[in-house]
C-alpha positions as CSV (number, residue, x, y, z in Angstrom):
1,X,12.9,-7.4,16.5
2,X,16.4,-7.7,15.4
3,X,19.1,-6.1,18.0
4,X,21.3,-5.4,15.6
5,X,23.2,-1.5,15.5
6,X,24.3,0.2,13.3
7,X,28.0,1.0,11.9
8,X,28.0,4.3,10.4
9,X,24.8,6.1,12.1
10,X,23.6,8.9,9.4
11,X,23.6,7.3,6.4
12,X,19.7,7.6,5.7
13,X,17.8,10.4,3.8
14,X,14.1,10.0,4.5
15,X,11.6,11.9,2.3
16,X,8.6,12.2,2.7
17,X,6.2,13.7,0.3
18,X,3.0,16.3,2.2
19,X,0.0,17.4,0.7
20,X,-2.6,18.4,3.3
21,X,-1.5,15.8,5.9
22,X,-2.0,18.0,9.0
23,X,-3.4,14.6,10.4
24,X,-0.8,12.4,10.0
25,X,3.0,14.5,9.9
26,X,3.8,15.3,13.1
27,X,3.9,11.7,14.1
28,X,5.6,10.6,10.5
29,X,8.4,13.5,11.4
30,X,8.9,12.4,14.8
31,X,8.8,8.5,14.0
32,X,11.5,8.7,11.3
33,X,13.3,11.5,13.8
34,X,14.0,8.5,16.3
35,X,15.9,6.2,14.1
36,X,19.7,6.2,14.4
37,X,20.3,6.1,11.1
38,X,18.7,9.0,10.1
39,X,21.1,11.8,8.5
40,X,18.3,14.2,7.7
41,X,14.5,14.3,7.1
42,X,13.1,15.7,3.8
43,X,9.3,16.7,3.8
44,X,8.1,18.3,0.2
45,X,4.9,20.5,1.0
46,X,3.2,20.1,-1.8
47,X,1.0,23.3,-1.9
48,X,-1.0,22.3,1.4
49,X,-3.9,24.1,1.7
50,X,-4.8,22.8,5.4
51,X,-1.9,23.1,8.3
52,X,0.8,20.9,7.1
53,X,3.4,23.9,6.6
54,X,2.5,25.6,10.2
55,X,3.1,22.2,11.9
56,X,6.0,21.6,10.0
57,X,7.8,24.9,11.6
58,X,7.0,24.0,15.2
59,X,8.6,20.5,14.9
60,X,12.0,22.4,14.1
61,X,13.0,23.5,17.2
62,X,12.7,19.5,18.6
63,X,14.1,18.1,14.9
64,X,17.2,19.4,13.8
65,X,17.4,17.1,10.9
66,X,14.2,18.2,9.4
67,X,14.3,20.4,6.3
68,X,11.2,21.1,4.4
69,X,11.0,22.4,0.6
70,X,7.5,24.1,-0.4
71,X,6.4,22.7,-4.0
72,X,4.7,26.0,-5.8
73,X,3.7,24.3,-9.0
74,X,3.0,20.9,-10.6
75,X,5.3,20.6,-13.8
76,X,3.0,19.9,-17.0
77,X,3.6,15.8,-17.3
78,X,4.0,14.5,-13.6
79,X,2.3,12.9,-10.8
80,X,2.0,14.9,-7.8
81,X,3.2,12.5,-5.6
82,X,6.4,11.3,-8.0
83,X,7.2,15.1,-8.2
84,X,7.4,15.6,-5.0
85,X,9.8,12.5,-4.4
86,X,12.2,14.0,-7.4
87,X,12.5,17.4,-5.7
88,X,13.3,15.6,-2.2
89,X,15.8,13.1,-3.9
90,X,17.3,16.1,-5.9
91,X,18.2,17.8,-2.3
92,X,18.9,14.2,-0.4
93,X,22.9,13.7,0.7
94,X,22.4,10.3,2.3
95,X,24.1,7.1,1.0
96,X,20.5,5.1,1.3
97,X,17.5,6.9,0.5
98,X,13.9,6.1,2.1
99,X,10.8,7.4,1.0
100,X,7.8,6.9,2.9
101,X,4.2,8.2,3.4
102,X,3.3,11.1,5.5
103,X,0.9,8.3,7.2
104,X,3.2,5.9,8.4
105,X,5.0,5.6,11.4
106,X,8.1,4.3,11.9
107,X,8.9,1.3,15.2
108,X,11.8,2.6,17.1
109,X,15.4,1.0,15.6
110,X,13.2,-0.2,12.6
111,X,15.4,1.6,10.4
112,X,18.9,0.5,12.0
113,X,17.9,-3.2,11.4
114,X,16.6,-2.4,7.8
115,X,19.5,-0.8,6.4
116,X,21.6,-3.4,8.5
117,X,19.1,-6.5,6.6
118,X,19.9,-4.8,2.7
119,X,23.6,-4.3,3.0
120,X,24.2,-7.6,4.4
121,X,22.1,-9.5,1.7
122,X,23.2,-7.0,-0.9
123,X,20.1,-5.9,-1.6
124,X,19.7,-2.4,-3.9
125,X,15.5,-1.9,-3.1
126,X,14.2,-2.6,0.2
127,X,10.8,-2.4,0.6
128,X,7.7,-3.2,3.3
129,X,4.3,-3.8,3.1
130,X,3.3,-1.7,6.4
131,X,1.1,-3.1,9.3
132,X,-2.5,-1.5,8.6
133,X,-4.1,0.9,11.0
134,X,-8.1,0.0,10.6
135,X,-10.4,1.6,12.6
136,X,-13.6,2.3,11.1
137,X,-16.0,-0.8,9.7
138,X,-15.3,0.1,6.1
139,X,-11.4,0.1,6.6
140,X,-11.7,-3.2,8.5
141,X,-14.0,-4.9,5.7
142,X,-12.1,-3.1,2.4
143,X,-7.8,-2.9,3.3
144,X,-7.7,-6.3,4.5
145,X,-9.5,-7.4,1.5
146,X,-7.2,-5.7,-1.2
147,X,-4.1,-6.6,1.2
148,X,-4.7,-9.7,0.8
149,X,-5.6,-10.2,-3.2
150,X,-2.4,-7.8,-3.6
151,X,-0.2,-10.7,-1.9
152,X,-1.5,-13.0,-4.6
153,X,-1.1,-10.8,-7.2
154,X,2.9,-9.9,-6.1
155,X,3.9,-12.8,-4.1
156,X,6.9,-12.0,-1.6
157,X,9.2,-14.6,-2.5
158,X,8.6,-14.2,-6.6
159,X,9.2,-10.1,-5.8
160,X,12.5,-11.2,-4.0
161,X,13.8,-14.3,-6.9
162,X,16.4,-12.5,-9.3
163,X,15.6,-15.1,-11.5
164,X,11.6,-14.2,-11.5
165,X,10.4,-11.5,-13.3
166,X,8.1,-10.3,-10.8
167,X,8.9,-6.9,-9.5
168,X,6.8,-4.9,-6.9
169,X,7.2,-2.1,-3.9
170,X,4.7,-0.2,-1.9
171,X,5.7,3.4,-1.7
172,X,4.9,3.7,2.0
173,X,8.6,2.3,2.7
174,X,11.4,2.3,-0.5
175,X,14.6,2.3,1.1
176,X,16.9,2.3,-2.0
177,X,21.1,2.8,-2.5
178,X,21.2,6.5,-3.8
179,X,23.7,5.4,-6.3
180,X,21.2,2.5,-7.7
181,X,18.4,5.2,-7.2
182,X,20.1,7.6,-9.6
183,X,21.3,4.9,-11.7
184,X,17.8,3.9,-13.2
185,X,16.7,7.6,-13.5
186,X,14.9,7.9,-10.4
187,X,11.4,9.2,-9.9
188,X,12.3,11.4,-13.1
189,X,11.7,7.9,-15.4
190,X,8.3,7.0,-14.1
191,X,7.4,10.7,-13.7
192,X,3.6,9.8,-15.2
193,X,3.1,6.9,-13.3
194,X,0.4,6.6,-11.2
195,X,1.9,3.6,-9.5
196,X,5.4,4.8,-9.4
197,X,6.2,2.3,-6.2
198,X,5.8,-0.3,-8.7
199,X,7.4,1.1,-11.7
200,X,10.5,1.7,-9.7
201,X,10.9,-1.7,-8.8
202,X,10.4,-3.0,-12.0
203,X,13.0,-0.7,-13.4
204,X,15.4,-1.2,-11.0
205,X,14.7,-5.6,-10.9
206,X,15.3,-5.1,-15.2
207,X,18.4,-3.7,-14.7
208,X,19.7,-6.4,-12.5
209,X,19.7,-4.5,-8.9
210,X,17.9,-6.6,-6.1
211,X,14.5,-6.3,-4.6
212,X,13.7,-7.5,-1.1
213,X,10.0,-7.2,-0.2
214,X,8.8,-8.1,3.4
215,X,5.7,-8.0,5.3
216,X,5.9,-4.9,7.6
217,X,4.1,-5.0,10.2
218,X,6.9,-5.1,13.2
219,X,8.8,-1.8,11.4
220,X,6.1,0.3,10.5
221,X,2.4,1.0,10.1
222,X,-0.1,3.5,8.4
223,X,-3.7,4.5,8.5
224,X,-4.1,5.2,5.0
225,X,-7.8,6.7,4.9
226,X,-9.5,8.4,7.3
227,X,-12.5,8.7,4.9
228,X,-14.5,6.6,2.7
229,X,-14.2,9.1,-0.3
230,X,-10.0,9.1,0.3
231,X,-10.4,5.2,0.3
232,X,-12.9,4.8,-3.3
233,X,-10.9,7.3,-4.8
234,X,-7.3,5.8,-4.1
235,X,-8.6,2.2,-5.0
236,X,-9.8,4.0,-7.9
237,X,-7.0,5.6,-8.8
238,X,-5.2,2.1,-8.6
239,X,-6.5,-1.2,-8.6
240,X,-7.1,-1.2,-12.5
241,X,-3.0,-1.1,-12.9
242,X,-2.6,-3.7,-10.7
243,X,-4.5,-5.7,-12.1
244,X,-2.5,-5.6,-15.2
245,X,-4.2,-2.9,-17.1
246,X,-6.3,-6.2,-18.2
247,X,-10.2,-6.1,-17.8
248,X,-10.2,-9.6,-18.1
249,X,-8.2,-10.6,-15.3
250,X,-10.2,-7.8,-12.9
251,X,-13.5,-9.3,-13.8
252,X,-12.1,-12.7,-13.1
253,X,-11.5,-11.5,-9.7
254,X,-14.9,-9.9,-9.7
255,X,-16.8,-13.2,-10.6
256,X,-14.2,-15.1,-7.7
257,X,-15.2,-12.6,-5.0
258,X,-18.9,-13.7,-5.8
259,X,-18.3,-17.3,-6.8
260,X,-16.6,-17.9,-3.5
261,X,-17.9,-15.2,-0.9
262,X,-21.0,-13.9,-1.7
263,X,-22.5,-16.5,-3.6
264,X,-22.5,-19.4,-1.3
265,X,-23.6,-17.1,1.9
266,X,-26.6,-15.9,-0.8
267,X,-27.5,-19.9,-1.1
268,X,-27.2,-20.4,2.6
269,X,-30.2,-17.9,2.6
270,X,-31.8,-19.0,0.0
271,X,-31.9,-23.2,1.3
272,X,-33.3,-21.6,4.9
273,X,-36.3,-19.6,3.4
274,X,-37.0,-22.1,0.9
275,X,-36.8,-24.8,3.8
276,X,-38.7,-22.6,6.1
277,X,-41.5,-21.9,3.3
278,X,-41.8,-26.2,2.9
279,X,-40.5,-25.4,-0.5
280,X,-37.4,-27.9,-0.6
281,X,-36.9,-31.7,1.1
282,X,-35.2,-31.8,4.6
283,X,-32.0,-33.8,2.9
284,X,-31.8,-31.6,0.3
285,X,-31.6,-28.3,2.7
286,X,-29.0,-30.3,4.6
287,X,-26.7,-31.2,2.0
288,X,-26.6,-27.7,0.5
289,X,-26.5,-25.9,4.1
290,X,-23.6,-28.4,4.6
291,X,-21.9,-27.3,1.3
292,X,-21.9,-24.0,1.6
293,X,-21.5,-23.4,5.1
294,X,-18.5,-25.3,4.3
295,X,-17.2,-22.8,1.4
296,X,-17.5,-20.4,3.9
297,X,-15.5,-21.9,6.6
298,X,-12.4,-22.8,4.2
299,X,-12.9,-19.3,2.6
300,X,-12.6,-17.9,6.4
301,X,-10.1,-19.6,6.9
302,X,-7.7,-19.1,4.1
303,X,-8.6,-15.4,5.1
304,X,-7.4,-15.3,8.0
305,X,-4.2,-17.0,8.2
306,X,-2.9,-14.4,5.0
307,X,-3.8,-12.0,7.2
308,X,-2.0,-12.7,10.0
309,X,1.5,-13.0,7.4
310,X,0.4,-9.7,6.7
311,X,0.0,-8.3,10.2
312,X,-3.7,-7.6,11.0
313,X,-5.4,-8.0,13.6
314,X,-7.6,-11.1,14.0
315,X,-10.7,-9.2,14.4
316,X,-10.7,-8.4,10.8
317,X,-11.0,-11.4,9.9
318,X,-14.6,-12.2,11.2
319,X,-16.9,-13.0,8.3
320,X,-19.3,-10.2,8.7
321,X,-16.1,-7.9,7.2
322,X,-14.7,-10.5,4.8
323,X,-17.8,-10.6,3.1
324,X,-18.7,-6.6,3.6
325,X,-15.0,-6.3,1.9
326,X,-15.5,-9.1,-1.2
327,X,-18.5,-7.0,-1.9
328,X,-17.5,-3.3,-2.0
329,X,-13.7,-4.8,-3.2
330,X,-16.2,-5.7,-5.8
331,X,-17.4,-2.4,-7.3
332,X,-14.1,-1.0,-6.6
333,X,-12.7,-3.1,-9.3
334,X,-15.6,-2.1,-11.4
335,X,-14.9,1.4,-10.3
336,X,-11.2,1.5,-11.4
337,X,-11.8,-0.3,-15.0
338,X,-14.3,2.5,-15.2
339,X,-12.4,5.6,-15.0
340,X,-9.4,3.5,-16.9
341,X,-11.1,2.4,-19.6
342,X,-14.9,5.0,-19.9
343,X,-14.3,7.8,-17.9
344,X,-10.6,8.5,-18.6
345,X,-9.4,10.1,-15.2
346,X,-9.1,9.5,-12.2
347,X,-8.9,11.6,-8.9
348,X,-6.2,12.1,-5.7
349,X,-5.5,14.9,-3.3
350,X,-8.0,17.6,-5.3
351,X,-6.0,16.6,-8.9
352,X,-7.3,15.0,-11.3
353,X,-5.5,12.6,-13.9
354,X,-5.9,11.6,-16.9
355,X,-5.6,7.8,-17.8
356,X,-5.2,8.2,-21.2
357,X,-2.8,5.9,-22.4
């Protein structure tokens, strides 16, 4: 990691938004406490129901900098978590702003050399992909998966051209120039957006500040869902939008995942029974084992090596998950188009939205 320090130590608001994230805070607070660039941390309680708040007033006594606001209410019009964001910025006093997730945790000096990166390259939005925490099968075979369509879909080095119109962020890490923050209107202009990460950056890239959007892995990591229900519903919630809002292009992907995955593994199957039963000639089960076993091997390892530019560990990217994850990424898609387009809402943290347009 970079060695370099910083100049002016305490230039760095961190907020992070809370609802019921008894889980995950403690280590978010004291990961973000460590950095020397921290002037003070922000958590907004958003009416947690679990023990976010109690946990929150033991860390005080061993983190001065932390000061927590309790949200009562949920102003007709917003998203939780974009509210939450406004009432921390509102309070913040630091030149650079960062908001992050209540489940990532911050390396040690990853802040310093962040901060650091964006002021020497002038940058206005800096933003990382985390390092993803899997530990269950379904994590292993699922957040790899979408990681790595999501890299296709907002390509680092198109996010980072001024001269592309590609804009993107992932709200586990924004660090953004208050000034530049209040400048585009904050999370107060995308106040109804579901992906307000995104809708940020594409404000602030229209209006001519600068986005740079890394791979995150060495800085910071999160375990976003410690269930399957957290993880459908907050695919759910967003894969539909970024996928364009377009139906077309998300069953393109749909008919790809099984054109390219699921498909060929399905005709490996098939040429072995059909072989075994005497049903097909000995050439022609070797020429179409041949094929598809080789789909699968270029598939695997295409896989792979974006996964490793994103930070995961190799194990994820054994076949038995890569093809577990092109299938349930599968209905996932489905899922979202669903409640965007039939159902009308969607669900997140015990709210439910509705995606009317």
């Amino acid at each position: 990691m970079d060695d370099l320090k910083p100049n002016n130590p305490g230039r760095v608001s961190v907020i992070i938004p809370a609802r019921n994230e008894e889980a995950n805070i403690e280590t978010a607070v004291r990961s973000v406490a460590a950095q020397q660039e921290v002037r003070e941390i922000i958590v907004v309680d958003d009416q947690s129901a679990d023990r976010t708040a109690a946990i929150l007033e033991s860390l005080r006594p061993d983190v001065p900098a932390l000061r927590v606001i309790h949200v009562s209410a949920l102003p007709q019009g917003w998203i939780g978590k974009t509210h939450a964001l406004a009432v921390g910025a509102r309070d913040a006093r630091g030149d650079w702003l960062l908001f992050t997730d209540a489940d990532a945790e911050h390396r040690p000096g990853s802040l310093a050399v962040l901060v650091s990166r964006a002021e020497r390259e002038g940058v206005d939005l800096l933003s990382l992909s985390p390092g993803q925490v899997t530990t269950n099968w379904w994590e292993k075979a699922v957040i790899p998966a979408v990681y790595v369509w999501l890299a296709g879909q907002f390509r680092f080095d198109d996010v980072n051209r001024p001269e592309s119109p590609v804009a993107a962020a992932n709200g586990q890490y924004i660090l953004i120039r208050r000034e530049v923050y209040n400048r585009v209107g904050g999370h107060e202009a995308v106040r109804a957006a579901v992906l307000d990460d995104v809708a940020l950056a594409q404000r602030l890239k229209a209006g001519g500040g600068r986005l740079l959007f890394l791979p995150g892995a060495p800085w910071v990591t999160t375990r976003m869902y410690r269930t399957f229900r957290a993880l459908w519903q907050g695919w759910t919630k967003n894969l539909y939008l970024l996928s364009g809002r377009s139906v077309k292009m998300l069953l393109e992907q749909v008919a790809r995942f099984w054109i390219l995955d699921l498909i060929p593994l399905l005709a490996l199957l098939a040429v072995a029974l059909a072989a075994a039963l005497q049903g097909m000639g000995l050439k022609w089960a070797a020429l179409l084992t041949m094929l598809c076993v080789l789909m699968l091997v270029l598939r695997s390892v295409h896989y792979r090596s974006a996964l490793l530019v994103l930070g995961f560990e190799p194990e994820v990217a054994r076949i038995h998950y890569r093809l577990a994850g092109a299938f349930l990424f599968s209905l996932l898609l489905l899922s979202s188009a669903w409640a965007w387009r039939g159902s009308r809402t969607v669900e997140w943290k015990g709210r439910i939205y509705s995606t009317e347009e």
